[in-house]
N, C-alpha and C positions, 0 to 999 in steps of 0.2 A: 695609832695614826702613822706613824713611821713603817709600820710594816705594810700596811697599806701603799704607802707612795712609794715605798721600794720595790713592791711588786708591781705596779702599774709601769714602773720607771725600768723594769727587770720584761716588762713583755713588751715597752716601746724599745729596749733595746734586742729583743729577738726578731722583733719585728724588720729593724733595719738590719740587720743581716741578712733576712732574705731580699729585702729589697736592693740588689745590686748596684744598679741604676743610681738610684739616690745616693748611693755612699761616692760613688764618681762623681754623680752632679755637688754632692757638698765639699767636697776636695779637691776635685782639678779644676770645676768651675771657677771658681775664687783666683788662682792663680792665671790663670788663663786672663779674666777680665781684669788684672793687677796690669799683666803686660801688655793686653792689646790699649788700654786707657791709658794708661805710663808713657808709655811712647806716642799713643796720636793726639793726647791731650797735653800741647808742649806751647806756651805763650812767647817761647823763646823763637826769635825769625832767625833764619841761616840762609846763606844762599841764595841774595835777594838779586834777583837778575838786575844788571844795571846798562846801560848803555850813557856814552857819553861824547859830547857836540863839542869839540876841545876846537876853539878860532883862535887862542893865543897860542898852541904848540911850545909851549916854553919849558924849562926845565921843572918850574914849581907845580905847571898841570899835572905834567906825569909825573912829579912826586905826591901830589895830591892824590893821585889813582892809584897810585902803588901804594899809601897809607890806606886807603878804601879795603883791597882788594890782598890785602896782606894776610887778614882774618877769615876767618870762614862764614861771617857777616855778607861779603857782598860778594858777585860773581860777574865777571865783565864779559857782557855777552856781544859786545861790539861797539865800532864809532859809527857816525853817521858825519855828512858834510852839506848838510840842508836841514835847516829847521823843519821845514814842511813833512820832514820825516817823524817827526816826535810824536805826533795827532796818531801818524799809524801806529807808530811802537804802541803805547798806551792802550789804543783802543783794541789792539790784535793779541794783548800780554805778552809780548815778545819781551816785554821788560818792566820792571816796577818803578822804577823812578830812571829820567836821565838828569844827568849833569852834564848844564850849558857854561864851558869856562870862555870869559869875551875876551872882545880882543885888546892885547894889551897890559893883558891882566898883571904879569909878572913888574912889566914897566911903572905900571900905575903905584902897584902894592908898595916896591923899592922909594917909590917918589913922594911916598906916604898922602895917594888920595885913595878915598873908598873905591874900592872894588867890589862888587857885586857879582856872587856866583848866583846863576840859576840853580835851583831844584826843582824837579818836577816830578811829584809821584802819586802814584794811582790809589785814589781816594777811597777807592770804594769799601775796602776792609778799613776802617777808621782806626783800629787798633795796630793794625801793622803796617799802619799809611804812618801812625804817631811814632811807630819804635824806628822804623826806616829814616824819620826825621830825626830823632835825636841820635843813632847812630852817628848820621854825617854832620851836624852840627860839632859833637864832638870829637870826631875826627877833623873838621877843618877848627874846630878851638888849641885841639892841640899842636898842630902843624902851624898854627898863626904864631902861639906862643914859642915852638923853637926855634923860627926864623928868627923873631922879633927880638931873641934873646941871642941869636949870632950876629945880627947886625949892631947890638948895643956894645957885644964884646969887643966888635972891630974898633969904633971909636969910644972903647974907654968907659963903658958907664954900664952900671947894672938896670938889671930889670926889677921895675919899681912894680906891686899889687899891694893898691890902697888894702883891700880886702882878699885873705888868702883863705878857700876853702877846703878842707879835708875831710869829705863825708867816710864814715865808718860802716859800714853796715855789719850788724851782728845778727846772730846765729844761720846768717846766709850768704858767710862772704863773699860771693859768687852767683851770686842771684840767681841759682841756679832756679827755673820755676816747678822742676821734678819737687826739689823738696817743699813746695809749696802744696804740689798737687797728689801726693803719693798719700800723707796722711788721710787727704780726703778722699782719697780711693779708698783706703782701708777703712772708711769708718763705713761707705755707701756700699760696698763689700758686704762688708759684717751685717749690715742690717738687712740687705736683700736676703743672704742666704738662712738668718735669722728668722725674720718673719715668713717668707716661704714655705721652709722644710716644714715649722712646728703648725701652721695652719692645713698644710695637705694632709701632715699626718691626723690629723684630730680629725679634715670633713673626711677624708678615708676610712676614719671610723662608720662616719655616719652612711656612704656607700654603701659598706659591704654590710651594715647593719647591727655591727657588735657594739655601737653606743647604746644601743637598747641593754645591750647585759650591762656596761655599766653603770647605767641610770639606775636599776634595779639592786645594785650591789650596795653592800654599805658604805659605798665611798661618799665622800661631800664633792660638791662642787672643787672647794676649792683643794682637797685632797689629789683629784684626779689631776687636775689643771698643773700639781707644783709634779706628781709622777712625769705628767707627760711632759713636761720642761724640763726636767732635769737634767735627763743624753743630750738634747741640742744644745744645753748648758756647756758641756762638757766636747762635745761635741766644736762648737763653736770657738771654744778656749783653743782647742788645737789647731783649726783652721786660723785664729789670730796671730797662734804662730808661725804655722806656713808661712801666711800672708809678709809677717814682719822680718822673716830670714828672707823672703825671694827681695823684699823692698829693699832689704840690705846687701844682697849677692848684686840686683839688676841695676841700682838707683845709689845702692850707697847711705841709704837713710842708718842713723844710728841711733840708737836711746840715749837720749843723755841725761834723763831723769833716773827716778825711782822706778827699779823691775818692778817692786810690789806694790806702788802706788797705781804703776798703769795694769797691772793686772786686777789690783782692786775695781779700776775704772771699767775696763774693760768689762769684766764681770757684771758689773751693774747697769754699763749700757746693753749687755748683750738680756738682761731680764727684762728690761725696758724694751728692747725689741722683740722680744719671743712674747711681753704681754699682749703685744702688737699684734701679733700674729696670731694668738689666743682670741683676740677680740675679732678679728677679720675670720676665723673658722668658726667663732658663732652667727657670723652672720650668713656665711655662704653653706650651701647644701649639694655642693659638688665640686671635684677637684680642677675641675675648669675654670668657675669663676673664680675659689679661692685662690688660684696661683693669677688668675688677674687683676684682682681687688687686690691682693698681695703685693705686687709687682708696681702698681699704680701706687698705695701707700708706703711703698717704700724708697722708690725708685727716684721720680721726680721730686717729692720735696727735698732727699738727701741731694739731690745735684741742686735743684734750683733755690730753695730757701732756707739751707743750710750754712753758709759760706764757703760750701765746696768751691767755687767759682766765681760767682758775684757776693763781693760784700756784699754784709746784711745793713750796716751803715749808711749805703749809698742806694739802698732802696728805701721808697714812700714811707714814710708811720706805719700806715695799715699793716700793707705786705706784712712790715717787720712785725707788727701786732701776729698774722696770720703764720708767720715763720716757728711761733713756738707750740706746733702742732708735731712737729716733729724732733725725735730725741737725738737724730745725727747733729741739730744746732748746736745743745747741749756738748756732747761728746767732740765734736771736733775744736773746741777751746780748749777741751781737756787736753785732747793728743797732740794737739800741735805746741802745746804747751809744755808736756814730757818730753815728746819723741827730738823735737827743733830746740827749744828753750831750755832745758833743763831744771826747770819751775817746778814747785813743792805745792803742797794742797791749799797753802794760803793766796795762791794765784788763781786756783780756779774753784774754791769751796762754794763757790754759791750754784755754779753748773751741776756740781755733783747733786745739791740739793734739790736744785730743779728734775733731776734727771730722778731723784728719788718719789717726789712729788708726781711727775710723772707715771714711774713704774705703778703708785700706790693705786692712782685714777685709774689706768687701765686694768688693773688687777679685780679692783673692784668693780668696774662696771663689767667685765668678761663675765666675773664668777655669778652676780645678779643677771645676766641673760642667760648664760653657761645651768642656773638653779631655774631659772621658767622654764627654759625649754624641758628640762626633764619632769619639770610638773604638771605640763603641757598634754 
């Protein structure tokens, strides 16, 4: 039996040698789409055009603008001196939000009555309509509390917080959203080029016609299946690596688990995706559909119903029910677990089992259509 899968495993690897092509599409491709994704899949706002309707001119407006526009958060793209101008800025994107400071403002605040800034920012992106408000909410929290604590010094008295809050955030202290997003590159990565390469290569058999010789030979089903898995096995393990040096040269991502645990993981996701690709080359009978049936089961569940992006938490029952079709769900609790947390197998041992459960399903339904058709 061994020497059989070694040879099968010995002519899929003669095979890609000639094929030139494929050995570039399995090795630059992956890093290529690490950094076009890494960089335009970015939930962090910069550079948010502002414009502002200042009627008090006081010293606290323009220190409130100069705390705005101190960071690479906001960009002050100009004043206006008519309201009637704000409808235009908005509606023509000249700017994403203005700030209206009234008149008075500095007089009022000193004289401790409320003062009320306007904001006004453009709704339409909901998400970056939300971080553009909490930006400035936090900028004018903080600038209220320095004032508020130089006026208490001048006459003698400290600054009283009933309740003093110090949130921590760990393993992102910098929220940065790369390292939120770069593991789930890597996992939606590794499965495209996973299920891809090993289903072209198998309906390429069936093409040029040499599945007939091994239907014929003494191989078993599931003989030939573990041959022809084995290179992209391997195969794949190196691309893992590429992928996790460029994330660590480009992004900064580090491991701060176990080398061998995530290489165990790895391993096991990458058979669970090649069974994947196994099961989608017996279904297809040409290398056209298989790289599109390919490309469709691999592609969008890994982005949409994996947690690559949207929690799985905060979608329907169902969805979530429908979610565990695909093995990037599994696997990305693993890695973000290793590569961000530093977490041991007791953190994520029940994923791993799913993901085995998984591999077994696919394996065996493949090698049962993988055995008709050559009985066929």
């Amino acid at each position: 039996m061994l020497t059989r899968i070694k040879a099968i495993a010995k002519k899929e690897v003669r095979q890609l040698k000639r094929d030139k092509r494929m050995l570039y599409v399995l090795f630059i491709f992956p890093v290529i789409l690490l950094v076009l994704f890494g960089y335009a899949i970015n939930f962090d706002v910069h550079h948010i055009k502002m414009v502002v309707y200042d009627q008090d001119k006081s010293t606290d407006s323009r220190d409130l603008i100069n705390t705005l526009t101190s960071s690479d958060y906001f960009d002050l793209v100009g004043y206006i001196n008519d309201e009637n101008e704000i409808k235009d800025i908005l509606d023509t994107k000249k700017a994403q939000c203005v700030i209206v400071f009234p008149h008075n403002m500095s007089r009022d605040f000193y004289s401790k009555q409320n003062v009320e800034v306007q904001v006004l920012i453009d709704g339409v992106d909901a998400n970056t309509a939300s971080l553009i408000n909490g930006y400035i909410t936090a900028a004018f929290a903080s600038y209220t509390q320095t004032v508020q604590s130089k006026v208490l010094a001048v006459v003698g008295r400290e600054t009283y917080v009933p309740i003093d809050i110090h949130p921590a955030f760990w393993f992102n202290p910098e929220l940065n959203s790369s390292f939120f997003l770069v593991p789930g590159l890597i996992v939606m990565i590794l499965i495209i080029t996973a299920v891809v390469s090993i289903s072209l290569s198998i309906v390429r058999e069936k093409e040029r016609g040499t599945i007939e010789q091994l239907n014929v030979s003494p191989l078993t089903s599931l003989e030939m299946l573990i041959g022809k898995t084995l290179p992209y096995v391997v195969i794949s393990l190196i691309i893992a690596a590429f992928i996790l040096i460029a994330g660590y040269i480009l992004f900064g991502i580090t491991i701060k688990g176990s080398i061998i645990l995530l290489f165990f993981t790895i391993l096991l996701f990458l058979f669970a995706a090649l069974n994947l690709g196994i099961l989608v080359s017996s279904i297809a009978n040409t290398q056209q559909v298989a790289f599109q049936i390919a490309t469709l089961v691999s592609m969008l569940p890994s982005m949409l119903l994996s947690g690559f992006v949207f929690p799985i938490e905060s979608m329907p029952p169902a969805v979530q029910v429908i979610s565990n079709i695909t093995p990037a769900k599994f696997f990305m609790i693993i890695l973000r677990g290793i590569l961000l947390k530093g977490v041991g197998i007791q953190a994520f041992w029940q994923q791993i089992v799913y993901l085995m459960i998984f591999s077994g399903i696919l394996l065996v339904i493949s090698a049962v259509i993988n055995k008709r058709s050559r009985t066929a």
